[in-house]
N, CA, C and O atoms as CSV, one atom per row, in Angstrom:
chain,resi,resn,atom,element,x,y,z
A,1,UNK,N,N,0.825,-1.185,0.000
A,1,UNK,CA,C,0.000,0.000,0.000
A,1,UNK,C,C,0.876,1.258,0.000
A,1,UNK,O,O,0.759,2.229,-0.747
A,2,UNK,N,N,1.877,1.042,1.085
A,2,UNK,CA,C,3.034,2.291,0.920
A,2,UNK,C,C,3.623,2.262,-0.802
A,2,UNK,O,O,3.200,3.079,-1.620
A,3,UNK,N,N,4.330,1.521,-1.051
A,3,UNK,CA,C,4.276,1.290,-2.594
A,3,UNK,C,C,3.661,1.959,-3.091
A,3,UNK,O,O,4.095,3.042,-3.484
A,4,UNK,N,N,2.084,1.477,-3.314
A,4,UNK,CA,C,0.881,2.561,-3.962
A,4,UNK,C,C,0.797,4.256,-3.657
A,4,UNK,O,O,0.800,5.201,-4.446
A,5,UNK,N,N,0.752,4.230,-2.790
A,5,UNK,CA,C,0.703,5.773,-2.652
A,5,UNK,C,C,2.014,6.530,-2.855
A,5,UNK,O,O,2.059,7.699,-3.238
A,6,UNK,N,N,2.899,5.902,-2.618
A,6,UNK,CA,C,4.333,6.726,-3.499
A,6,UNK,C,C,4.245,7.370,-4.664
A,6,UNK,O,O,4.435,8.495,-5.126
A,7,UNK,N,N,3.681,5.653,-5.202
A,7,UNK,CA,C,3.641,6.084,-6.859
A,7,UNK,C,C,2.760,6.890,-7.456
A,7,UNK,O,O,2.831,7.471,-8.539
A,8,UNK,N,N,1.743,6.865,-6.467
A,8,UNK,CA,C,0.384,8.216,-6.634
A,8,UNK,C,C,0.906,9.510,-6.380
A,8,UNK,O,O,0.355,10.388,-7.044
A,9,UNK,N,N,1.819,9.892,-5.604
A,9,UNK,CA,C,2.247,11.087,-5.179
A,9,UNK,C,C,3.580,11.254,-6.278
A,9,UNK,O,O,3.818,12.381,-6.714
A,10,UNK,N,N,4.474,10.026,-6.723
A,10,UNK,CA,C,4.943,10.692,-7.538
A,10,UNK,C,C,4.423,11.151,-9.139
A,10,UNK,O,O,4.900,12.125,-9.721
A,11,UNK,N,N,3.390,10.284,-9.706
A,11,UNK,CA,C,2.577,11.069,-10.618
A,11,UNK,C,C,1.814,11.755,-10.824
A,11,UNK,O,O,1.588,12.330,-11.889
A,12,UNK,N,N,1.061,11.854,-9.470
A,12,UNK,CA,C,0.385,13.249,-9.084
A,12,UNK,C,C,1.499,14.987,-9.909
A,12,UNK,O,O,1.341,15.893,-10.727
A,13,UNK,N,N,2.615,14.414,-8.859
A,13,UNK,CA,C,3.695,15.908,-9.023
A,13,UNK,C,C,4.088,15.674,-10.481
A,13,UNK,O,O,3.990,16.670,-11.198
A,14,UNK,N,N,4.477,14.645,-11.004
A,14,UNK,CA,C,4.321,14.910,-12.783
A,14,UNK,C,C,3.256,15.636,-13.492
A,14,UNK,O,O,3.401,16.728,-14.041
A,15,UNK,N,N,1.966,14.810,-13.425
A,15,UNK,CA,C,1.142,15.209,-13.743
A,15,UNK,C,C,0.567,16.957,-13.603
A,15,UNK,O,O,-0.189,17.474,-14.425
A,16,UNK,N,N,1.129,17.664,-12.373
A,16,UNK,CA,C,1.173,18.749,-11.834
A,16,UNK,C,C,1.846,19.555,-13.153
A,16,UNK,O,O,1.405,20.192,-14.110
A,17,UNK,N,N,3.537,19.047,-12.508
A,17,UNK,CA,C,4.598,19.898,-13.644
A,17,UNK,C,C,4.187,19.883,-15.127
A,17,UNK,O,O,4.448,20.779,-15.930
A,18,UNK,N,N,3.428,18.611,-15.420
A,18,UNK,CA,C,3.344,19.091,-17.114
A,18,UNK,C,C,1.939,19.726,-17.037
A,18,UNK,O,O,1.759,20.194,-18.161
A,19,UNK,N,N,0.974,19.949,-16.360
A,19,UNK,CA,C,-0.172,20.731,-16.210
A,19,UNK,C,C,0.063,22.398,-16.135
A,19,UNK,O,O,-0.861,23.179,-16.358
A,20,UNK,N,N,1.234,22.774,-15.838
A,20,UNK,CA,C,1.317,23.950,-15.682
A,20,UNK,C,C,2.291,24.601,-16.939
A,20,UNK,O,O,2.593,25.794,-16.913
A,21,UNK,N,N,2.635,23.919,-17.766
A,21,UNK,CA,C,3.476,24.072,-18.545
A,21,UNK,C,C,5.052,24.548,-18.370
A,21,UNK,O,O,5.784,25.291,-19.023
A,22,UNK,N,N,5.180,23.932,-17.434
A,22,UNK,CA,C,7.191,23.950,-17.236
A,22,UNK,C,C,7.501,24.206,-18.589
A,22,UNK,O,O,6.919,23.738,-19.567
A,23,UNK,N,N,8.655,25.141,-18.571
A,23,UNK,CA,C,9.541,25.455,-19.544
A,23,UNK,C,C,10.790,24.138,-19.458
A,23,UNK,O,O,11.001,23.408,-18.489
A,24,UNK,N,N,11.350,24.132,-20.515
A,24,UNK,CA,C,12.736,23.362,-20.776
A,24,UNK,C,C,13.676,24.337,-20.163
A,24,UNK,O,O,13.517,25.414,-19.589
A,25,UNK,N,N,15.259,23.219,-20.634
A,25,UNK,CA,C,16.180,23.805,-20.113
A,25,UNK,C,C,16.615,25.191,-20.823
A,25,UNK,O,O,17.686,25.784,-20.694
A,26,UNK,N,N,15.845,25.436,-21.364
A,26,UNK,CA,C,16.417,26.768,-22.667
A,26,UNK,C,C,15.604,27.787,-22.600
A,26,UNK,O,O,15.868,28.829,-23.199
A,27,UNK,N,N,14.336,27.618,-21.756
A,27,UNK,CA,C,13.345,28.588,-21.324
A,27,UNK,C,C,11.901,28.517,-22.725
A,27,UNK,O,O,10.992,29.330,-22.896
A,28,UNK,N,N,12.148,27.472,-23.362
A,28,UNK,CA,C,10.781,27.069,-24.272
A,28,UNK,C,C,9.834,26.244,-23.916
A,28,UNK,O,O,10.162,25.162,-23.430
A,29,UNK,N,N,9.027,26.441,-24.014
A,29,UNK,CA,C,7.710,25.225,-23.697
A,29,UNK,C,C,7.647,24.721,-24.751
A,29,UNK,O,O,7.662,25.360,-25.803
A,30,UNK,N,N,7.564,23.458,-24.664
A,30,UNK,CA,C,7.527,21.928,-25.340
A,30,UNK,C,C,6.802,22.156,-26.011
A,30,UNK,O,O,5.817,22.771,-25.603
A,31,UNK,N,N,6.917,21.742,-27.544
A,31,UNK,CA,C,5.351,21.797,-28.607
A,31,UNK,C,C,4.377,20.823,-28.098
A,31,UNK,O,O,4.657,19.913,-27.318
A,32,UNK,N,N,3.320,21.045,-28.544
A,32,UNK,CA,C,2.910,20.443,-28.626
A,32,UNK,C,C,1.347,20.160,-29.876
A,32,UNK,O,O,0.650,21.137,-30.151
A,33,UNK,N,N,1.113,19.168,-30.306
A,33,UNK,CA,C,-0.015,18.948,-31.270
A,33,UNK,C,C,-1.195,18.061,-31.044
A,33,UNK,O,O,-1.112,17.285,-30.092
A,34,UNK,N,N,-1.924,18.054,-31.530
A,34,UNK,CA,C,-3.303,17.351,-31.730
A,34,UNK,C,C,-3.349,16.039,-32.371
A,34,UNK,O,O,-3.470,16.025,-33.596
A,35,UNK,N,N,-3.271,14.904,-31.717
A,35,UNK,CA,C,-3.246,13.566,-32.384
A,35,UNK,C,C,-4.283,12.538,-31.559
A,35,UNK,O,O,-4.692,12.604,-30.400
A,36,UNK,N,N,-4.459,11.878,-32.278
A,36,UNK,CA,C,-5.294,10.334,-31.838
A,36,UNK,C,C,-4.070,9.663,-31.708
A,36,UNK,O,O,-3.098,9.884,-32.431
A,37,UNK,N,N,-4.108,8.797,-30.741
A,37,UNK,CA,C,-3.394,7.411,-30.545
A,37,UNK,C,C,-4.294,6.266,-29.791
A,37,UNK,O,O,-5.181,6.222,-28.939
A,38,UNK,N,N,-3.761,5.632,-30.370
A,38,UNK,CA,C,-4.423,3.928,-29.972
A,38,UNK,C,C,-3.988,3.051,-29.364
A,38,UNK,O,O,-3.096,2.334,-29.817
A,39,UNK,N,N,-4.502,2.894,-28.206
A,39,UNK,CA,C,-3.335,1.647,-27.198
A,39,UNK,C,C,-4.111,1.210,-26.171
A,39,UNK,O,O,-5.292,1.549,-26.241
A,40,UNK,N,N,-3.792,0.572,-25.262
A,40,UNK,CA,C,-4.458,-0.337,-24.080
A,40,UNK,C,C,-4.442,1.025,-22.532
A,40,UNK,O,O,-3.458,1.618,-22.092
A,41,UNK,N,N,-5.692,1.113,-22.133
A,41,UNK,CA,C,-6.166,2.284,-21.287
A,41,UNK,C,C,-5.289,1.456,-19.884
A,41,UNK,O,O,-5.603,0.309,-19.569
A,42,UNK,N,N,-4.368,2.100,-19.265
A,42,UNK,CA,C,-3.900,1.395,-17.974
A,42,UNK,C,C,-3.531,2.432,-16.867
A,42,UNK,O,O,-3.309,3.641,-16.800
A,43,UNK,N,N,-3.565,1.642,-16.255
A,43,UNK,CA,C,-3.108,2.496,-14.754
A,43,UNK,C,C,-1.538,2.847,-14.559
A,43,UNK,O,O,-0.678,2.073,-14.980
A,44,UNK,N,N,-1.276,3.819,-14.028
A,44,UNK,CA,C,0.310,4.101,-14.315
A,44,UNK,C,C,0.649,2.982,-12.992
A,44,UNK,O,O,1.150,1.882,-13.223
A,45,UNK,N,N,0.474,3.209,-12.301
A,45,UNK,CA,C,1.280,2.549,-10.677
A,45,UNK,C,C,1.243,0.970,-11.085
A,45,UNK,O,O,2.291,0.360,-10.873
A,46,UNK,N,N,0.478,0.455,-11.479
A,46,UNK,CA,C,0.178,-1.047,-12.083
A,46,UNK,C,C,1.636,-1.646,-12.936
A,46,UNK,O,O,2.510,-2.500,-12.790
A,47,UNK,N,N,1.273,-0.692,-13.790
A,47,UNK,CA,C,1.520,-0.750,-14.985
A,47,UNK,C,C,3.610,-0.687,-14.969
A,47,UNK,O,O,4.466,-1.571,-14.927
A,48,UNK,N,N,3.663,0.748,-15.025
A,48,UNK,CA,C,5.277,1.259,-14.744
A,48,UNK,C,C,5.813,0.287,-13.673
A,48,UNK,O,O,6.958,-0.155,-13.769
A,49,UNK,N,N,4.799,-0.131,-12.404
A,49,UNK,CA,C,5.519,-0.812,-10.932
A,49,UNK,C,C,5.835,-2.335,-11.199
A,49,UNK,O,O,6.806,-2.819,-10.616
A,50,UNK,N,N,5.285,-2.909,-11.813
A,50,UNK,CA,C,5.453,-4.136,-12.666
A,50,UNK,C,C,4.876,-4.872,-13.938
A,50,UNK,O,O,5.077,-6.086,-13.971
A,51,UNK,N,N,4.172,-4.290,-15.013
A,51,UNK,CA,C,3.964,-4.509,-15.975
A,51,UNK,C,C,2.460,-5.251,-16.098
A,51,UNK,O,O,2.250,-6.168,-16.891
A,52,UNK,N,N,1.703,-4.842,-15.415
A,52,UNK,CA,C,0.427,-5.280,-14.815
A,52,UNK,C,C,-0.535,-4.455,-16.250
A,52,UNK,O,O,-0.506,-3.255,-16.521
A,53,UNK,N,N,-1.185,-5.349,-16.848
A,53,UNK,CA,C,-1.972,-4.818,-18.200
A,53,UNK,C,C,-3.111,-6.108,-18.448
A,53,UNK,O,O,-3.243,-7.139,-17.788
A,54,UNK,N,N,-3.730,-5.725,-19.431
A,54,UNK,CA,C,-4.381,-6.868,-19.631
A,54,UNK,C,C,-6.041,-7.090,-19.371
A,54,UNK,O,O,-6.524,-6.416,-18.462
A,55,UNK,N,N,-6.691,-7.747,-19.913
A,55,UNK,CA,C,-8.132,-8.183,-19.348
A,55,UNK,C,C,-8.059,-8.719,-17.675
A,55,UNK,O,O,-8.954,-8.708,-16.830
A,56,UNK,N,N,-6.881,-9.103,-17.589
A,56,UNK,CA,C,-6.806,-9.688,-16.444
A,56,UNK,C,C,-6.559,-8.970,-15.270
A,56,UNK,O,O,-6.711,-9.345,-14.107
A,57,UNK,N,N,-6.171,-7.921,-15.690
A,57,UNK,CA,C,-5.916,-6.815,-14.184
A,57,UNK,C,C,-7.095,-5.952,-14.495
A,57,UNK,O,O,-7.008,-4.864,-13.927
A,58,UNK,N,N,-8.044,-6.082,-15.136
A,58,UNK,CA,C,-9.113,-5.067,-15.039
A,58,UNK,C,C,-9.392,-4.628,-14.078
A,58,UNK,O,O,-9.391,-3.418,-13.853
A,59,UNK,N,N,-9.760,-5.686,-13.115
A,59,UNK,CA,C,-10.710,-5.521,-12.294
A,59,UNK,C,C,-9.485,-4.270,-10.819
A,59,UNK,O,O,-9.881,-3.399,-10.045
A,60,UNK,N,N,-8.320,-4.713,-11.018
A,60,UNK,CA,C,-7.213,-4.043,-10.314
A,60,UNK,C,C,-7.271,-2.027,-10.815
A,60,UNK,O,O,-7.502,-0.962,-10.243
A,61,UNK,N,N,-6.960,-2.427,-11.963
A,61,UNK,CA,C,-6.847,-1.147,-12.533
A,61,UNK,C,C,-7.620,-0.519,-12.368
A,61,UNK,O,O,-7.267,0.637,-12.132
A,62,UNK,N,N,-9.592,-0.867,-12.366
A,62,UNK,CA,C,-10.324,0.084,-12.347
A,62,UNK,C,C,-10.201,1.009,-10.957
A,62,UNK,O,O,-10.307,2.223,-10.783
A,63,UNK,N,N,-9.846,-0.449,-9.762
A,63,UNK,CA,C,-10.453,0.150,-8.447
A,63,UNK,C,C,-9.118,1.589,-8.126
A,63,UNK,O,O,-9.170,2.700,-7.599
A,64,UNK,N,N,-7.932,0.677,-8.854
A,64,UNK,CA,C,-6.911,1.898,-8.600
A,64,UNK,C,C,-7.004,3.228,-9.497
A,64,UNK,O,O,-6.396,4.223,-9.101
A,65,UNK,N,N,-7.622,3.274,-10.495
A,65,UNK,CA,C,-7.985,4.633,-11.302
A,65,UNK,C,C,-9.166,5.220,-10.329
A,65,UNK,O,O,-9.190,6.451,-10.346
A,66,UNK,N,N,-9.876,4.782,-9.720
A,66,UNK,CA,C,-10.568,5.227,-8.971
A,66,UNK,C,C,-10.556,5.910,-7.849
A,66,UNK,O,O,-11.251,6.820,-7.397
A,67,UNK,N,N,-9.413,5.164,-7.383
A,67,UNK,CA,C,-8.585,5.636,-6.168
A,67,UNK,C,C,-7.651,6.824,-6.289
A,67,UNK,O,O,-7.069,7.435,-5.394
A,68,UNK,N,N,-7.640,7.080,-8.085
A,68,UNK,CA,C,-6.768,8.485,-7.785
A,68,UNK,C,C,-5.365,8.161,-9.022
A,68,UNK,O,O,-4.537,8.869,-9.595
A,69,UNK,N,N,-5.620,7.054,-9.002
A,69,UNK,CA,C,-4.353,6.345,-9.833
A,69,UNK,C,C,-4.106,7.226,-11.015
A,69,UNK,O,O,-5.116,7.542,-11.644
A,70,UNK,N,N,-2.679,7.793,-11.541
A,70,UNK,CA,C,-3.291,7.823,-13.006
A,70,UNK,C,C,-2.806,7.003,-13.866
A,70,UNK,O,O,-1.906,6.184,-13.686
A,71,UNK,N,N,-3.520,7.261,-15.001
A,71,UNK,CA,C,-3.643,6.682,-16.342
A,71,UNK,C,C,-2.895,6.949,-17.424
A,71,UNK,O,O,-2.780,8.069,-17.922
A,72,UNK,N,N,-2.376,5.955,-17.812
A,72,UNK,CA,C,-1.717,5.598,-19.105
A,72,UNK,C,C,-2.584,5.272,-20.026
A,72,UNK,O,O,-3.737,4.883,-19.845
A,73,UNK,N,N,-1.570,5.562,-21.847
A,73,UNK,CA,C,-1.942,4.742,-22.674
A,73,UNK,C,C,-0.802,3.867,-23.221
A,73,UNK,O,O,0.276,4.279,-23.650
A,74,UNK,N,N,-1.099,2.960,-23.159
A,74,UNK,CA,C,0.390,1.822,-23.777
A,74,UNK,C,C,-0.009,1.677,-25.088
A,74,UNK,O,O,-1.235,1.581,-25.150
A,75,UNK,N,N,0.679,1.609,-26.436
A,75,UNK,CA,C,0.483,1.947,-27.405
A,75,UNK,C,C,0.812,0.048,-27.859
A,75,UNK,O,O,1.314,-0.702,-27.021
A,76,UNK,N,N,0.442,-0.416,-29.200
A,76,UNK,CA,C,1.105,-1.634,-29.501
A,76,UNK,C,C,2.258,-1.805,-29.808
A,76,UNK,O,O,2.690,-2.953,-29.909
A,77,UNK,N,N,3.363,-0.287,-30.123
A,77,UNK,CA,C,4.649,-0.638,-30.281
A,77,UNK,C,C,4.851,-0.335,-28.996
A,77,UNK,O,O,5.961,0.196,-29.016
A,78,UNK,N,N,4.466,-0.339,-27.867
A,78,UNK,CA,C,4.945,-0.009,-26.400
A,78,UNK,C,C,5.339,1.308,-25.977
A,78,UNK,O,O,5.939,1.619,-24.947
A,79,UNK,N,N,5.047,1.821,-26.631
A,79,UNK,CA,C,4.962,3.990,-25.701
A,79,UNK,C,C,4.128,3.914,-25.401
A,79,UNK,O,O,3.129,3.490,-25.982
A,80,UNK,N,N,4.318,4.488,-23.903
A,80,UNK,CA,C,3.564,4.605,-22.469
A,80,UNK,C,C,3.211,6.583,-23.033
A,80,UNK,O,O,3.985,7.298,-23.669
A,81,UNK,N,N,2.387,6.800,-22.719
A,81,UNK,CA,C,1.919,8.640,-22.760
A,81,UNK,C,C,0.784,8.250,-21.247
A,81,UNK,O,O,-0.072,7.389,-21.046
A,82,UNK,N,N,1.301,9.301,-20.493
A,82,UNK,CA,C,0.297,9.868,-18.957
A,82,UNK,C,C,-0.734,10.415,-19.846
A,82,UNK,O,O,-0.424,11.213,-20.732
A,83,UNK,N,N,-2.136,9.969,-19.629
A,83,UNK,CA,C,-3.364,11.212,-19.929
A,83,UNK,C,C,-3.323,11.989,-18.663
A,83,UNK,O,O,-3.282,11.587,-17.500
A,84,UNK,N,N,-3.349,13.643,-19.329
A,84,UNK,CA,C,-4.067,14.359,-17.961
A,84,UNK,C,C,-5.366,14.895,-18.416
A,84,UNK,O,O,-5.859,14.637,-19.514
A,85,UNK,N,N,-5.980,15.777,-17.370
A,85,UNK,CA,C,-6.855,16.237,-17.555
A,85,UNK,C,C,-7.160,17.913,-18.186
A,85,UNK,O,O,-6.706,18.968,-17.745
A,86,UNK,N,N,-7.939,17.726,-19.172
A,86,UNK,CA,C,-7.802,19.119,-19.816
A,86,UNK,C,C,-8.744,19.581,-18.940
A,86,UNK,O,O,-9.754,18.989,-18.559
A,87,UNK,N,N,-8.150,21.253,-18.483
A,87,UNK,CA,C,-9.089,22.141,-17.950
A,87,UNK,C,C,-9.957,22.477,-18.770
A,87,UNK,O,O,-10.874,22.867,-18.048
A,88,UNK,N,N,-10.279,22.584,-19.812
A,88,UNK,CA,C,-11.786,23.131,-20.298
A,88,UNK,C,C,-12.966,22.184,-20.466
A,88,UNK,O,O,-14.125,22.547,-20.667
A,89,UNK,N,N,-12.569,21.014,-20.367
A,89,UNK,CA,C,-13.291,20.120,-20.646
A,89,UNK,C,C,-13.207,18.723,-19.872
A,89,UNK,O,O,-12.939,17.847,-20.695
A,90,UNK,N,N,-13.306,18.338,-18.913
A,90,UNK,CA,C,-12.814,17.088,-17.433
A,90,UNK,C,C,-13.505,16.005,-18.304
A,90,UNK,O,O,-12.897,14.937,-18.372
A,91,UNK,N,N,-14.714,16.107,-19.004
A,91,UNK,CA,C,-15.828,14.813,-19.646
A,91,UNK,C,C,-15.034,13.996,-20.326
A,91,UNK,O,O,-15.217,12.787,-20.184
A,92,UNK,N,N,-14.173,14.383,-21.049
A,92,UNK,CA,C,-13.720,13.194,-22.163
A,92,UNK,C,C,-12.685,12.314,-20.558
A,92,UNK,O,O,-13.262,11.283,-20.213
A,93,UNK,N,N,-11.596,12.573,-19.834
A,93,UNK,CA,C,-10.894,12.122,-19.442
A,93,UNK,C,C,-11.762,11.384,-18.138
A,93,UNK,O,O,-11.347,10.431,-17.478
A,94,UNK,N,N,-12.855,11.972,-17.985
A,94,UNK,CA,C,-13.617,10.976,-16.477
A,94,UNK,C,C,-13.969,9.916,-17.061
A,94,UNK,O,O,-13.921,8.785,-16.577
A,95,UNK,N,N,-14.497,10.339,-18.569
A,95,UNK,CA,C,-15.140,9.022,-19.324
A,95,UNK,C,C,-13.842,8.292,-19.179
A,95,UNK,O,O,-13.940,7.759,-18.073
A,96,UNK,N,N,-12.709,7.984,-19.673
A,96,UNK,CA,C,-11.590,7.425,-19.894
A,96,UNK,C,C,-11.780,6.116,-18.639
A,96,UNK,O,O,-11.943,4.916,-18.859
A,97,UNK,N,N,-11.699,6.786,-17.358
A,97,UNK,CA,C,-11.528,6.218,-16.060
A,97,UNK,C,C,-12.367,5.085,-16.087
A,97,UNK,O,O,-12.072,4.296,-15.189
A,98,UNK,N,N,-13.415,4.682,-16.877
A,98,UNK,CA,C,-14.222,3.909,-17.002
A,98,UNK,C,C,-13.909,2.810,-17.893
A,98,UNK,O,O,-14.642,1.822,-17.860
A,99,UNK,N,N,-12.784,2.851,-18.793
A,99,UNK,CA,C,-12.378,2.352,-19.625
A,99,UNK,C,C,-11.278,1.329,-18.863
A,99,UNK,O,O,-11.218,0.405,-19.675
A,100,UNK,N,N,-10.793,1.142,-18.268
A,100,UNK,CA,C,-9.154,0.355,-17.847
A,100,UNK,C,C,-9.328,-0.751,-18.448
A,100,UNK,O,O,-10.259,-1.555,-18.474
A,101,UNK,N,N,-8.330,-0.701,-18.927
A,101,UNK,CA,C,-7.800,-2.163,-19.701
A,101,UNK,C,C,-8.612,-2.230,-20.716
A,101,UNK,O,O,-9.156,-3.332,-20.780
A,102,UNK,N,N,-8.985,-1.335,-21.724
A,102,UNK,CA,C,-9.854,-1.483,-22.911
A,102,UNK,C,C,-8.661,-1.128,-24.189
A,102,UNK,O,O,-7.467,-1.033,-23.904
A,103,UNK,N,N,-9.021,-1.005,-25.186
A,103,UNK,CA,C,-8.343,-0.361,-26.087
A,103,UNK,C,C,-9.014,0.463,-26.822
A,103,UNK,O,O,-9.824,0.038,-27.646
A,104,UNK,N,N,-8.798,1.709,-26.652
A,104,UNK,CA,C,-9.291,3.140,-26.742
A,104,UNK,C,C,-8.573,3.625,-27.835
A,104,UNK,O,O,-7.550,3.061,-28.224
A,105,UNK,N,N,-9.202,5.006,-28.562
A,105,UNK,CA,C,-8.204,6.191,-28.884
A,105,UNK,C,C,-8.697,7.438,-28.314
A,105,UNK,O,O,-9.867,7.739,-28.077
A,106,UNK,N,N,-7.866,7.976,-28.167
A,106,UNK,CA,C,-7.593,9.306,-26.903
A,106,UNK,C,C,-6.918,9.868,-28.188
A,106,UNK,O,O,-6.028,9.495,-28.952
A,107,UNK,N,N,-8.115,11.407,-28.025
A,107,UNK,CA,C,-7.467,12.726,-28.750
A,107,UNK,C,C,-7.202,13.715,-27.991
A,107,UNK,O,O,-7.828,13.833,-26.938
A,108,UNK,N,N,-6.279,14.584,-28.333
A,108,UNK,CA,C,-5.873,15.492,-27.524
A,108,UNK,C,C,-4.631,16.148,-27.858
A,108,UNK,O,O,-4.177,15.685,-28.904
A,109,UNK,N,N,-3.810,17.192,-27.280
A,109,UNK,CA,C,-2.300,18.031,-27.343
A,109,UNK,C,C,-1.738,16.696,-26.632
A,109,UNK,O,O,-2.039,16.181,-25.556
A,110,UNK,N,N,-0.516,16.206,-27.944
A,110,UNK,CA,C,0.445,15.139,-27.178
A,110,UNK,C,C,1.189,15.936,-27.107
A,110,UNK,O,O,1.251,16.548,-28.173
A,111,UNK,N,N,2.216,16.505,-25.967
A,111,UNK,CA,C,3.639,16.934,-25.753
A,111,UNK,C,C,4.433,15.787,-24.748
A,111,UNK,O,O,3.880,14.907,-24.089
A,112,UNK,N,N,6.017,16.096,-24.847
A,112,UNK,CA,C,7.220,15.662,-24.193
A,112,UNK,C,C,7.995,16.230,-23.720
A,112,UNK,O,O,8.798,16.762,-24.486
A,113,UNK,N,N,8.178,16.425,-22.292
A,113,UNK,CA,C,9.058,17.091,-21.181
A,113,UNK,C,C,10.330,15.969,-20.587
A,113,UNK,O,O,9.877,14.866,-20.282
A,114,UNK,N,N,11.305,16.080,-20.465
A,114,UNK,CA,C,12.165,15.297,-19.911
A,114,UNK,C,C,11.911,13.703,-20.000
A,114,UNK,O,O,12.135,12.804,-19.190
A,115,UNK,N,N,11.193,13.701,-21.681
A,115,UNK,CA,C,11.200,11.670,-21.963
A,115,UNK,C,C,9.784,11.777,-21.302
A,115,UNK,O,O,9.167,10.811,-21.748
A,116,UNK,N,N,9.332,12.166,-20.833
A,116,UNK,CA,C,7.527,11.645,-20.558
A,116,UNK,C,C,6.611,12.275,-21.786
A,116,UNK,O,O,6.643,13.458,-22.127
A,117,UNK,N,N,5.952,11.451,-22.261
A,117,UNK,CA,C,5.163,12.031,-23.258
A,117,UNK,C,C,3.969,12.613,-22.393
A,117,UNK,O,O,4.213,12.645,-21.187
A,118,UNK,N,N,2.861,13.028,-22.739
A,118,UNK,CA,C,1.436,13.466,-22.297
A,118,UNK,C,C,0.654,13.244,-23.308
A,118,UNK,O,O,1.241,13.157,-24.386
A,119,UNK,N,N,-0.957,13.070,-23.330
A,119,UNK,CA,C,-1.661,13.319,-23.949
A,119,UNK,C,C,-2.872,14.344,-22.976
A,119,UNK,O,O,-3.450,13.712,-22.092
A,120,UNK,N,N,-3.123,15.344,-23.071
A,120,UNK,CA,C,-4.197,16.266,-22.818
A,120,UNK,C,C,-5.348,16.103,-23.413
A,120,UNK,O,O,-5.668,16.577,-24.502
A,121,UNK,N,N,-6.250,15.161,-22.431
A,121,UNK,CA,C,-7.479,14.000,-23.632
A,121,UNK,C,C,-8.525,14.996,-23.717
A,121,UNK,O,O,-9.087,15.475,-22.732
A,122,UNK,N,N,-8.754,15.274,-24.834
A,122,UNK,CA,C,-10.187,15.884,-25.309
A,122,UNK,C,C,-11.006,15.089,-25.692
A,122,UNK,O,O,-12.182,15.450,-25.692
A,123,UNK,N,N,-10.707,13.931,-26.081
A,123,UNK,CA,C,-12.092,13.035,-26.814
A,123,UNK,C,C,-10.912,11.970,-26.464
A,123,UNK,O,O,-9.687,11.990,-26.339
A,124,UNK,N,N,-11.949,11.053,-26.380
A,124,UNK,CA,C,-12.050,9.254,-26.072
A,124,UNK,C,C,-13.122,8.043,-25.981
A,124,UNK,O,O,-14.004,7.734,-25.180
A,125,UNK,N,N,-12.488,7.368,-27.505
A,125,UNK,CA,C,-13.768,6.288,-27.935
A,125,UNK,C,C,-13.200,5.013,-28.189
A,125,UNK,O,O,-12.264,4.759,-28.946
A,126,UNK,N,N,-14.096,3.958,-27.229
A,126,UNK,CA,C,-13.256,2.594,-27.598
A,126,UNK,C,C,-13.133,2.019,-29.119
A,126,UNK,O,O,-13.899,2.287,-30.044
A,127,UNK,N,N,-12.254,1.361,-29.152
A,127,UNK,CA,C,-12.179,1.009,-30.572
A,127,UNK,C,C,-12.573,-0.364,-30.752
A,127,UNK,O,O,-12.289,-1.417,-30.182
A,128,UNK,N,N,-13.204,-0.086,-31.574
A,128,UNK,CA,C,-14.171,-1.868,-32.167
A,128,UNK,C,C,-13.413,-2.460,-32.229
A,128,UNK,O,O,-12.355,-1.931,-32.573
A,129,UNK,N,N,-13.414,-3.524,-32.027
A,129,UNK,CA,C,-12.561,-5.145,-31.981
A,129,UNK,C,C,-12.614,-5.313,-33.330
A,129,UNK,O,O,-13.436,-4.519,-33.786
A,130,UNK,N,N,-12.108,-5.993,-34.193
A,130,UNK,CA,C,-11.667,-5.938,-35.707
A,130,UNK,C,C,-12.489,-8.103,-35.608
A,130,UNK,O,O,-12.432,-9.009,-34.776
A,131,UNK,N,N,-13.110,-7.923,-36.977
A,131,UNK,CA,C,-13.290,-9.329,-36.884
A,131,UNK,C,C,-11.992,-10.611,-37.786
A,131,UNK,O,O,-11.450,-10.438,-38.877
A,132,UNK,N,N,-11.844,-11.747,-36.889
A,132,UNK,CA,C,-10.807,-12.083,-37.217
A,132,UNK,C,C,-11.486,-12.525,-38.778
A,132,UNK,O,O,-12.637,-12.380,-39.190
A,133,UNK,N,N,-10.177,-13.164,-39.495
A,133,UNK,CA,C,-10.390,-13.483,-40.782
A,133,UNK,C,C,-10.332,-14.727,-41.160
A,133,UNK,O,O,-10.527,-15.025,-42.338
């Protein structure tokens, strides 16, 4: 549980620093653009603390997104991006929280500060399962 809440407090204060828009080492703020990406909806503390993903940690992930956890998207070539929450709009990213362990696409400003990507989710819709062939 100590474990858990570390890792909540240390992505909390990430989540903080790229919310406010920290400058780089050169005094620029990070670009950033408008993209969809597609990947598996997960919990960061799960996820980063030992590789916990899957249908099978659903039921884990939800209670810990609930609890405050945040959220990743793991992509299929494996980039991890933190969703935060956009101030003008909280709906698309609460919806998200409902999602763990689905495979989503999340739109939004992706930027990168010191190797952490972000996505700033404005829209988020699960993606249909593809029928096999």
């Amino acid at each position: 549980m100590k474990r858990m809440l570390g890792a909540l407090v240390l992505m909390a204060g990430l989540v903080f620093a790229l919310g406010v828009g920290a400058e780089d080492t050169k005094g620029a703020k990070a670009a950033a653009k408008t993209m969809t990406v597609k990947g598996e909806l997960v919990d960061m503390g799960c996820y980063v603390g030992h590789g916990a993903k899957g249908e099978k940690h659903k039921d884990c992930a939800t209670k810990c997104i609930a609890g405050g956890m945040p959220m990743g998207l793991l992509t299929d070539k494996g980039k991890l991006y933190l969703l935060t929450l956009n101030h003008d709009n909280a709906d698309p990213y609460n919806k998200a929280k409902e999602m763990a362990s689905s495979m989503v696409e999340v739109t939004g400003q992706v930027s990168t500060r010191n190797g952490v990507s972000a996505i700033d989710v404005t829209d988020v819709k699960p993606v249909a399962a593809q029928a096999s062939k």
